[in-house]
C-alpha positions in Angstrom: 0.0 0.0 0.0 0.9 3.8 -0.7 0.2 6.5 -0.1 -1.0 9.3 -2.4 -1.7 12.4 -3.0 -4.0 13.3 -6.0 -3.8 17.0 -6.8 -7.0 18.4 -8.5 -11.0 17.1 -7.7 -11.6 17.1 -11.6 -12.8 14.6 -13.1 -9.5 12.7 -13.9 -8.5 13.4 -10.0 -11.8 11.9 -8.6 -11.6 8.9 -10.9 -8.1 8.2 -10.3 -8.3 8.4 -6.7 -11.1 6.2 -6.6 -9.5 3.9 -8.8 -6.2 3.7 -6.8 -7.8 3.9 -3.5 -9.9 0.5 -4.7 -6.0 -0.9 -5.5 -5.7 -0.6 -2.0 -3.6 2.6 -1.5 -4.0 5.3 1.1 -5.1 8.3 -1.4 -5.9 12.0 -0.1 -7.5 14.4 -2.9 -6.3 18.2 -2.6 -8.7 20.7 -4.5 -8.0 24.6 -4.6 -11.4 25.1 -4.6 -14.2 25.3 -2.3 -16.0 22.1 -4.6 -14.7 19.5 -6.6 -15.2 18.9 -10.2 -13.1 21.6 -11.8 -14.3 22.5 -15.6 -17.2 20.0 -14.7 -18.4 21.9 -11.6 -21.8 23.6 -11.7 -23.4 27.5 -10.9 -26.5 27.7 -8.9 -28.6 31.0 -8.7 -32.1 32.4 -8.4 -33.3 28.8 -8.7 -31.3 27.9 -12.2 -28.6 25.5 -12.1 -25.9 25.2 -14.6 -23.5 23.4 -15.9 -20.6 25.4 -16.1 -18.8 23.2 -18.6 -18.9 19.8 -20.6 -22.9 19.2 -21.8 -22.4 16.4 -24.5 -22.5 12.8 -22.6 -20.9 11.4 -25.5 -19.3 7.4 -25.9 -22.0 6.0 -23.3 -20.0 2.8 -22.8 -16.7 4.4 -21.6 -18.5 5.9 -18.3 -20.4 2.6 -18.2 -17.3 0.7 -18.1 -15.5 2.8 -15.7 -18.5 2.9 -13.3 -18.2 -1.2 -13.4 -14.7 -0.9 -12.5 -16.3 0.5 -9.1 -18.6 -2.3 -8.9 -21.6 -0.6 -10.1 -23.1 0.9 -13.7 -23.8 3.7 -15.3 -27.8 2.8 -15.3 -27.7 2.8 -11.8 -25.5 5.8 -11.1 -27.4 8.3 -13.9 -31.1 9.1 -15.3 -30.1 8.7 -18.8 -32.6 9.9 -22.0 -32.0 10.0 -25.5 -32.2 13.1 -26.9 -33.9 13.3 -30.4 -33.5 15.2 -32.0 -29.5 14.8 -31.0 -28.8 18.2 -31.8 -30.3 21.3 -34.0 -28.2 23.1 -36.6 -28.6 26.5 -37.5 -26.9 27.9 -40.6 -26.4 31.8 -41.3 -28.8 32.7 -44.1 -30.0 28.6 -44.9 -32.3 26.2 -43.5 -31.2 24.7 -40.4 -31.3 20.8 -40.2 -32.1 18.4 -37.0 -29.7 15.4 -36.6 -32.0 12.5 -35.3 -30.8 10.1 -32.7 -31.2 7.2 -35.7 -28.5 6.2 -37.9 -30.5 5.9 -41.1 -32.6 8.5 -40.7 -29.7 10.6 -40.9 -28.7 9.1 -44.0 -31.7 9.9 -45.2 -31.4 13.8 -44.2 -27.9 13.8 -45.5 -29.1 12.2 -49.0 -32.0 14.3 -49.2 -30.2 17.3 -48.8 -27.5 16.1 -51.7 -28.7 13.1 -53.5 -26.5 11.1 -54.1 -24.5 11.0 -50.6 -25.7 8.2 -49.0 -23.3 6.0 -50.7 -20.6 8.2 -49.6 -21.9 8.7 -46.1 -22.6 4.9 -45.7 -18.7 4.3 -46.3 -17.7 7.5 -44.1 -19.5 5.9 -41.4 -18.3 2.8 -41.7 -15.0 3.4 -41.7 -15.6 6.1 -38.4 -16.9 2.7 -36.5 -14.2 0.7 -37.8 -11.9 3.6 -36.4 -13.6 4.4 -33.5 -13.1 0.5 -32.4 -9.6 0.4 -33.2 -8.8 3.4 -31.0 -10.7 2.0 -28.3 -9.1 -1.5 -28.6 -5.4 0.0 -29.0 -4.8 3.3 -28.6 -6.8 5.0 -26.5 -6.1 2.6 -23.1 -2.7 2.3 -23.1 0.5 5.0 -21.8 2.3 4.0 -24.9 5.6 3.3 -22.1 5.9 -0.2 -25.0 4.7 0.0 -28.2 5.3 -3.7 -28.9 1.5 -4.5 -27.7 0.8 -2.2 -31.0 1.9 -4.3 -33.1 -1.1 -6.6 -33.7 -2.8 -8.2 -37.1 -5.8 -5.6 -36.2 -3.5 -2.4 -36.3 -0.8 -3.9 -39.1 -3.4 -4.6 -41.4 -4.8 -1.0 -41.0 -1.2 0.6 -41.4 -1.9 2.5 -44.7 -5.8 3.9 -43.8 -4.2 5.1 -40.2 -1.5 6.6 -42.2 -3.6 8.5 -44.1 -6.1 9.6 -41.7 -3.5 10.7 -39.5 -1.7 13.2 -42.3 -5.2 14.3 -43.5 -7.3 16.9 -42.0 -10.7 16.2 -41.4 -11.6 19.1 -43.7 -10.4 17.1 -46.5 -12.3 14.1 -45.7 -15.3 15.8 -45.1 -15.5 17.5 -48.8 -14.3 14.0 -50.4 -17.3 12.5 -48.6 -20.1 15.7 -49.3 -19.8 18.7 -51.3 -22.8 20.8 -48.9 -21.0 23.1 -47.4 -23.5 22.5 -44.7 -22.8 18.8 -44.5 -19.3 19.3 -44.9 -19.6 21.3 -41.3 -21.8 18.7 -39.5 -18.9 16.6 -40.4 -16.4 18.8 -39.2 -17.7 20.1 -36.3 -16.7 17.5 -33.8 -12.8 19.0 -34.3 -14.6 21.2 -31.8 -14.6 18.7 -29.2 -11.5 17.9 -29.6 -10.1 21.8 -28.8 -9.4 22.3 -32.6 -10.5 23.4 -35.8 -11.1 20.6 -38.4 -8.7 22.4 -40.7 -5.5 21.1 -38.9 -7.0 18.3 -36.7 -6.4 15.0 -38.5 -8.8 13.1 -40.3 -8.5 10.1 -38.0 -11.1 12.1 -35.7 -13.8 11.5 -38.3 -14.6 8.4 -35.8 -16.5 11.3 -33.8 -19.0 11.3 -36.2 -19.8 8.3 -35.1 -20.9 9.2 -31.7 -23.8 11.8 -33.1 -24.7 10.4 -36.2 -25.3 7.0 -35.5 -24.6 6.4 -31.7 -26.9 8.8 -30.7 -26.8 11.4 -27.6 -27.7 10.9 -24.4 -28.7 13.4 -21.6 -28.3 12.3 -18.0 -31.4 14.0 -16.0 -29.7 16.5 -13.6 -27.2 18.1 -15.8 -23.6 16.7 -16.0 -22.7 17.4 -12.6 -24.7 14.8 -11.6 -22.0 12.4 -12.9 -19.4 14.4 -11.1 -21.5 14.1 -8.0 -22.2 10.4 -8.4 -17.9 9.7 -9.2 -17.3 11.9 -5.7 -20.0 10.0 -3.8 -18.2 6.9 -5.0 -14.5 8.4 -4.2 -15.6 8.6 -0.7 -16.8 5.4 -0.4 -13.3 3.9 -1.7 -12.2 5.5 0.7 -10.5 8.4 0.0 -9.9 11.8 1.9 -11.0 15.0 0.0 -9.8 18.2 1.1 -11.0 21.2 -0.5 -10.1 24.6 -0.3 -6.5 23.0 -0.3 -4.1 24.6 -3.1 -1.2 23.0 -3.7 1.9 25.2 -3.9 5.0 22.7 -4.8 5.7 18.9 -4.8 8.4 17.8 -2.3 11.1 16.0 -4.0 13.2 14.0 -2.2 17.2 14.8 -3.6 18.6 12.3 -0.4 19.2 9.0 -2.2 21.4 8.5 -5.1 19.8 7.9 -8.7 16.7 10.0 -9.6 14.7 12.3 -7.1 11.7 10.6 -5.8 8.2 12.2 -5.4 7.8 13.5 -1.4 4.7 14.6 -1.1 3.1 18.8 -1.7 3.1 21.8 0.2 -0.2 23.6 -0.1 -2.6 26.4 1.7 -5.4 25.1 3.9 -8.5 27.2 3.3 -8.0 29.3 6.2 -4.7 30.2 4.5 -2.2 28.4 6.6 0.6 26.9 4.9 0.8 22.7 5.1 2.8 19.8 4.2 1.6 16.1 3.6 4.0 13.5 2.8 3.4 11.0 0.2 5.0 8.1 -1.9 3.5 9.1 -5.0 1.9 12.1 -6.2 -0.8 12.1 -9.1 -1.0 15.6 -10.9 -4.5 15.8 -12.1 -4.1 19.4 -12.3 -3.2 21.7 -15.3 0.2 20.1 -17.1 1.7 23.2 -17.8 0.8 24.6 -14.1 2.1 21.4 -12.5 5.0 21.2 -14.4 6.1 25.2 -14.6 4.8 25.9 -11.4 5.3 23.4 -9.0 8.5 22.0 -9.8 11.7 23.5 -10.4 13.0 24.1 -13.4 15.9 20.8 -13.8 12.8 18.4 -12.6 10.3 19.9 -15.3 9.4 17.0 -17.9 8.1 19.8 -19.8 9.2 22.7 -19.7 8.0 26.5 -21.0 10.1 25.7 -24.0 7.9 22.4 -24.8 5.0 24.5 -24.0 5.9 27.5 -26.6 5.9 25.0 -29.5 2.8 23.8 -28.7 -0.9 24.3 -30.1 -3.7 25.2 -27.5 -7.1 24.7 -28.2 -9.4 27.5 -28.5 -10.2 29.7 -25.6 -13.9 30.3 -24.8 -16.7 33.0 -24.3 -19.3 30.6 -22.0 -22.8 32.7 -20.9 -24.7 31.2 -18.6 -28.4 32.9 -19.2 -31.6 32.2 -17.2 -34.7 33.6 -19.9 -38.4 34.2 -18.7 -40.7 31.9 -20.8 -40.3 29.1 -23.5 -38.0 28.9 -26.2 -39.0 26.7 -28.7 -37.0 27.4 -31.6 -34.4 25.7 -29.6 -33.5 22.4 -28.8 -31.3 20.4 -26.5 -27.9 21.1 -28.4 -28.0 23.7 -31.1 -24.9 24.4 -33.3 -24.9 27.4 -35.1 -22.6 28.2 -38.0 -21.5 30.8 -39.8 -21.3 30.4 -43.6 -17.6 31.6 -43.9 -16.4 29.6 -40.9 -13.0 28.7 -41.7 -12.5 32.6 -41.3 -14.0 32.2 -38.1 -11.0 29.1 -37.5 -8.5 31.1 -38.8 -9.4 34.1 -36.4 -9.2 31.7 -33.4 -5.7 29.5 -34.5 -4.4 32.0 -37.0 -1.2 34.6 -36.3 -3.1 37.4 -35.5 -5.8 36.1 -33.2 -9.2 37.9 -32.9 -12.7 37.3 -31.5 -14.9 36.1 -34.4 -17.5 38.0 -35.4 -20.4 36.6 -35.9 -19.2 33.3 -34.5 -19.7 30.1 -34.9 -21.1 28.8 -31.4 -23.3 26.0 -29.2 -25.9 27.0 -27.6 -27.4 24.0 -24.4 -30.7 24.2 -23.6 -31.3 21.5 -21.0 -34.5 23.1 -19.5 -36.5 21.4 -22.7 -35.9 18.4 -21.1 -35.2 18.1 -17.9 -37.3 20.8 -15.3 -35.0 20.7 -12.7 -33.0 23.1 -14.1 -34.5 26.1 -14.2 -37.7 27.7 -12.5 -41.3 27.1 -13.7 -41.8 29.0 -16.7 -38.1 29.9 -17.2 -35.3 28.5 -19.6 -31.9 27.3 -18.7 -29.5 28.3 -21.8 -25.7 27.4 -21.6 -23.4 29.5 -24.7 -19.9 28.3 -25.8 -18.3 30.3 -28.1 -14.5 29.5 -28.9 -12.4 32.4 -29.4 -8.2 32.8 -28.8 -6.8 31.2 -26.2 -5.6 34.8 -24.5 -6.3 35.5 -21.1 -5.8 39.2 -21.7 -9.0 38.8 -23.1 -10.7 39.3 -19.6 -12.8 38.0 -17.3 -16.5 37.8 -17.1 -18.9 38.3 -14.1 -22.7 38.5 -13.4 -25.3 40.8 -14.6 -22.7 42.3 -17.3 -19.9 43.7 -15.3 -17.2 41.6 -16.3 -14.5 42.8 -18.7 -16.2 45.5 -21.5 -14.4 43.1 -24.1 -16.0 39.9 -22.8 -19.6 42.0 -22.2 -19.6 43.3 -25.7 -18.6 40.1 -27.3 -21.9 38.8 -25.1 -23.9 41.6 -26.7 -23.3 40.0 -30.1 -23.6 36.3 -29.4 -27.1 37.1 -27.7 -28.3 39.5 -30.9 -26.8 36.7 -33.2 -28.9 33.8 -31.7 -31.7 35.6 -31.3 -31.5 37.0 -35.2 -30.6 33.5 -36.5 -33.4 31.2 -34.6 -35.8 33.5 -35.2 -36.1 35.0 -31.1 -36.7 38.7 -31.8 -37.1 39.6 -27.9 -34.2 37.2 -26.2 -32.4 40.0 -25.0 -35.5 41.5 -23.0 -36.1 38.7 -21.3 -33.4 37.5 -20.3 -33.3 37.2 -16.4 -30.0 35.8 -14.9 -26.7 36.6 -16.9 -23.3 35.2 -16.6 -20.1 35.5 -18.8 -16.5 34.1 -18.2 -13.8 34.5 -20.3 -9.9 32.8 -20.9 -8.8 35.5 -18.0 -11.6 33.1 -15.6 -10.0 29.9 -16.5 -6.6 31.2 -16.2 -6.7 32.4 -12.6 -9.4 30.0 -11.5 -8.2 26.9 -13.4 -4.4 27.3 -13.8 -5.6 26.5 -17.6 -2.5 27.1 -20.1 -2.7 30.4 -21.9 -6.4 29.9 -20.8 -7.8 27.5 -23.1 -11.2 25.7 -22.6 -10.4 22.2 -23.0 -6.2 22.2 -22.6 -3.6 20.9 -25.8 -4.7 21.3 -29.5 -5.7 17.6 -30.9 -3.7 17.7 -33.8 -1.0 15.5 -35.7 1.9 16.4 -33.0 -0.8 16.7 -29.9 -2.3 13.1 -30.1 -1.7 9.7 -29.3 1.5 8.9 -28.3 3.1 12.4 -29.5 0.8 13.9 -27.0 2.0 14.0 -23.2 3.0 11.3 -21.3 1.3 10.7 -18.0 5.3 9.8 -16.1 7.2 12.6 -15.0 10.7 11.3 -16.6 12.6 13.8 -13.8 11.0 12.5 -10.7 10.4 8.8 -9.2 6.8 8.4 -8.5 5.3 11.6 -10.2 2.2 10.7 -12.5 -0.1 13.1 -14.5 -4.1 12.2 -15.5 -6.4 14.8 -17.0 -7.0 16.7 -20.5 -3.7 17.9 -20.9 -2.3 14.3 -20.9 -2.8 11.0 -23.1 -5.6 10.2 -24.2 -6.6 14.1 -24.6 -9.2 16.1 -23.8 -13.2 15.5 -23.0 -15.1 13.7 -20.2 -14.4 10.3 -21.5 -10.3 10.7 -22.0 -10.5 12.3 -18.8 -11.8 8.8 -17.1 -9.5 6.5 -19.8 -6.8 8.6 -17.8 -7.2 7.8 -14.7 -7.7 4.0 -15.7 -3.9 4.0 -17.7 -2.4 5.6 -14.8 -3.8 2.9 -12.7 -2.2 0.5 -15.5 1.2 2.3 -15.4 1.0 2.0 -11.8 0.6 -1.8 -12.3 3.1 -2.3 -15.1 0.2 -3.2 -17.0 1.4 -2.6 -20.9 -1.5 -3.7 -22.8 -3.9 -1.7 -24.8 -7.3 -3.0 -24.1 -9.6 -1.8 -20.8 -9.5 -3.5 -17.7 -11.5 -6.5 -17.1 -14.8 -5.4 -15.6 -14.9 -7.2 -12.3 -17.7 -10.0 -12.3 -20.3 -8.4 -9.1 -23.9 -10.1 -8.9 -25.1 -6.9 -7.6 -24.5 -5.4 -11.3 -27.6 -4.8 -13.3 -27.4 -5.0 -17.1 -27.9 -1.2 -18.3 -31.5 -0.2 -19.0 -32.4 1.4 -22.3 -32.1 5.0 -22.2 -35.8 6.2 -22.6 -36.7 8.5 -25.4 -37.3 12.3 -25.3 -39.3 13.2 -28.4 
């Protein structure tokens, strides 16, 4: 048994703990903030609730199985519904189109829209499952610390497609496969996700496409931080001791012995603001890579330095609004993508050499008060806005009721005048009741986020796989790393895979595949997720 300390109650630090405390270690979890869940946390106020980050539950099977690795499921953790449709699309100046929770209905949509595509779309699909699987199966579980497990029929015999898909944007792929503009975006859009554009993320992605258009999305009824409140409730249970209001200052290297320094334990700032020291025989970063590495370690122990960090790609920053709006909005739905017709303008002013705030954007727009009524008063809608923009945190911070940085505020101004023009909501602004903006400068200071990006590292060609960043310090015995900024990359689901190949690292466990789920007769098969129609 060890002990540990996890730093960060995100969702890669409450999933790791857990898993390492059911190992059998002695884990402690140390949060900055007052509550855990980090990008994942949640905003309550004047009896709306809000999600104050991720809003897609997307790859069902990856919480499913890491909720079995805790002896229980996702069905009985979560309220889950399928959302059809899956998502709305709204297009400047052209018909917006509504992708449906059903595989071929979608083809239909897609083939109706250009005639013709369904052939195209049928192979495109295909080969996103086939990829999807693949990456799953190999890629996706592992730390990459062999590659020899890689080198199996299933990947060998794929060598030239991955090959291609990886040196390929998505953009390409997507106007091989439809010439729509409009479908060519619905194929693209996913680079989102992934904190990029689809103009330098590689095609490989195009598996994402699976997810939408023929997995179907699912809602869980509470909002997202339910799942963060169901993986703490669970964290406790292992066992493990959470301390919030805790933020960590420097990890304690031990210099004694000969050979390479060994991981000590942290220094941090109790939330009274007295300084404290915990020892440790391993420490699990789940906080901000470049914070963790620039910050809390000297300079000769940093893995990755600032000069790794200056060649790197962030992903976008973000605008997020949080509104609460007095009566019904049913031009809306669930998810609502809205996309401007020039948007790789719109790409270019976000990643480009002289970043700027696009105008109009392209944005996503959550409205989870359709569905579920918890959300939001009686009578009252719950909207969550995302706009990416540069990843500068000079940008500014936002605040309530307006007051945050004139920059952020004004860039508010148009998002809310450009959804209300383009889905047809003449009076938004007036009735809008509850208003919230934040801004790169929020998740600088109040995430330690890199140059303050929304999601963390850039998925491109150089950022993914097993060119993205290890989860081993390579300076310092006994120093791990989970989280976005890490392998597998960024979303809720990498953020859980995480935690499980750090657990596998920890083990010497090499291979590619997920754990075996433990066999517990207490596990129920997962219901169907009910449909919302």
């Amino acid at each position: 048994m060890n002990r540990i300390i996890v730093i960060g109650g995100g969702i890669s630090g409450l999933a790791s703990a857990a898993l390492l405390a059911r190992e059998g270690h002695r884990v402690t979890l140390l949060e900055g903030r007052d509550e855990v869940g980090g990008r994942a946390g949640s905003w309550d106020h004047e009896g709306f609730r809000f999600d104050l980050g991720p809003s897609w539950y997307l790859m069902p099977e990856v919480f499913d199985h890491f909720y079995k690795l805790l002896g229980t499921s996702a069905a009985e953790q979560l309220d889950l519904v399928t959302l059809d449709p899956g998502y709305r699309v709204l297009f400047e100046g052209q018909q917006s189109i509504d992708i449906t929770s059903d595989r071929e209905k979608n083809l239909e949509i897609f083939e109706a829209i250009e005639p013709g595509s369904r052939a195209r779309m049928e192979k495109y699909l295909a080969s996103a499952y086939d990829t999807y699987e693949i990456a799953k199966k190999r890629f996706l579980y592992t730390s990459f610390a062999d590659l020899r497990p890689l080198l199996r029929g299933d990947v060998l015999s794929r060598l030239g497609k991955l090959a291609r898909l990886l040196l390929q944007p998505l953009s390409t792929l997507a106007a091989k496969t439809v010439k729509d503009d409009r479908l060519r975006q619905i194929l693209g859009f996913p680079a989102v996700f992934l904190g990029s554009s689809p103009f330098i993320t590689p095609s490989m992605y195009h598996l994402m496409s699976h997810l939408d258009l023929a997995d179907g999305v699912l809602y869980p009824m509470g909002g997202l931080i339910k799942l963060i409140d169901s993986i703490e409730e669970l964290t406790r249970e292992e066992g493990v001791t959470v301390i919030t209001g805790a933020r960590v200052t420097r990890i304690l290297v031990d210099t004694s012995q000969p050979g390479k320094p060994t991981a000590a334990g942290v220094e941090y700032t109790d939330a009274a603001g007295a300084p404290q020291a915990l020892e440790a025989d391993i420490v699990v970063s789940a906080a901000d890579l470049h914070h963790t590495e620039t910050t809390l370690l000297p300079r000769e122990l940093q893995t990755y330095p600032q000069e790794y960090w200056d060649k790197r790609t962030p992903g976008p920053g973000a605008l997020l609004l949080y509104l609460g709006v007095e009566g019904r909005l049913p031009e809306l739905e669930h998810h609502n993508l809205l996309f401007t017709k020039d948007w790789k303008k719109g790409f270019d002013a976000i990643f480009g050499d002289t970043p700027s705030i696009p105008n109009p954007a392209s944005l996503y727009v959550c409205k989870p008060s359709g569905v579920d009524p918890s959300v939001a008063p009686p009578g009252y809608e719950n909207l969550f806005v995302l706009v990416p923009i540069p990843s500068d945190p000079t940008i500014g911070h936002g605040e309530i009721d307006g007051d945050g940085d004139p920059r952020i505020e004004a860039a508010a101004d148009h998002v809310i005048e450009q959804i209300a023009s383009w889905a047809g909501i003449p009076d938004l602004a007036d009735r809008i009741v509850v208003r919230r903006t934040m801004g790169p400068g929020d998740f600088a200071d109040d995430l330690n986020s890199w140059r303050g990006t929304l999601l963390g590292p850039a998925h491109t060609l150089k950022q993914s796989a097993l060119f993205r960043a290890g989860n081993v310090s390579k300076k310092v015995d006994g120093l791990y790393f989970v989280g976005g900024s890490t392998i597998p990359g960024i979303g809720l689901p990498m953020c859980l895979i995480s935690s499980e190949v750090l657990l596998k690292r920890l083990r010497g466990d090499v291979s590619t595949e997920p754990l075996p789920e433990p066999l517990i007769s207490s596990l129920v098969a997962p219901a169907p997720a009910s449909d919302l129609r």
